[in-house]
N, C-alpha and C positions, 0 to 999 in steps of 0.2 A: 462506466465510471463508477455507477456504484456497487458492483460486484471488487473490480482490480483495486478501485479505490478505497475499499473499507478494508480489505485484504492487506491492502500496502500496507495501511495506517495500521493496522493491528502490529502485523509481523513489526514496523519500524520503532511502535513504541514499548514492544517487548524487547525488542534490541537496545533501544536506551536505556531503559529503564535495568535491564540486567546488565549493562556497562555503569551506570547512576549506582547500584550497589557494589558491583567489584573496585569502583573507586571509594568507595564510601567503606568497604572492609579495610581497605587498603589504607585510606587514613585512619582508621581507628587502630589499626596495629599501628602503625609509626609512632601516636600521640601515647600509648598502654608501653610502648618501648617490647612489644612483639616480633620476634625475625617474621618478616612474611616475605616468601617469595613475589620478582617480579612480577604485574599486570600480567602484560604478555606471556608470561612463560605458561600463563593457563591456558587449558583448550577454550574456557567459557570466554573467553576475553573475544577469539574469534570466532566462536558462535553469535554472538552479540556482533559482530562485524557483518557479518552474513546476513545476520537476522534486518541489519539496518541498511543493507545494500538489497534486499528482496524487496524489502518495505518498499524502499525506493522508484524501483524497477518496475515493480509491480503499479505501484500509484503513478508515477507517469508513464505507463502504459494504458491505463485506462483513460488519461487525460488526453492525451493524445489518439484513443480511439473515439473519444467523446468530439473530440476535435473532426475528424473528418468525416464522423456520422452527422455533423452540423452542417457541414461545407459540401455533403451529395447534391450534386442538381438532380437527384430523380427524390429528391426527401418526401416531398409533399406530392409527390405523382401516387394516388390511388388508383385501384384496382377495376371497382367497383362500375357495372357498365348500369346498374341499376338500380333502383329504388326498392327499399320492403313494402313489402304491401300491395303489390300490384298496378303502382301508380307509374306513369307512363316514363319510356327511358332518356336517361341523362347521357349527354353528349359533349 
């Protein structure tokens, strides 16, 4: 969870945040009376799409491995047939 899940969260809030300013260009031209081409018709529009669908993907993927690393019946089943130290073995 927190590998996929710091991952998600990065990639999803670089994809907002770069959809947060292509709207934010976009109204500043409208309000300056600037021709600006449509959102969409940029490539960044759908990088920022991607960026927020990996985010995504990625962050619940980790949650959902976090998920059945919690629900193993063998979680707490150790290895260990003995003691450090030479003290007598555990059974």
């Amino acid at each position: 969870m927190h590998f996929f899940g710091s991952l998600g969260l990065l990639l999803f809030i670089l994809g907002f945040l770069s959809a947060v300013w292509l709207g934010a260009q976009k109204i500043y031209c409208l309000r300056h009376g600037i021709v600006a081409p449509l959102v969409t018709s940029s490539p960044y529009f759908y990088f920022c799409l991607v960026f927020m669908l990996m985010g995504l993907q990625l962050f619940l993927a980790g949650y959902l491995a976090e998920l059945v690393g919690r629900n193993s019946p063998t979680r707490n089943a150790y290895l260990i047939a003995e003691r450090l130290g030479g003290y007598e073995k555990v059974e």
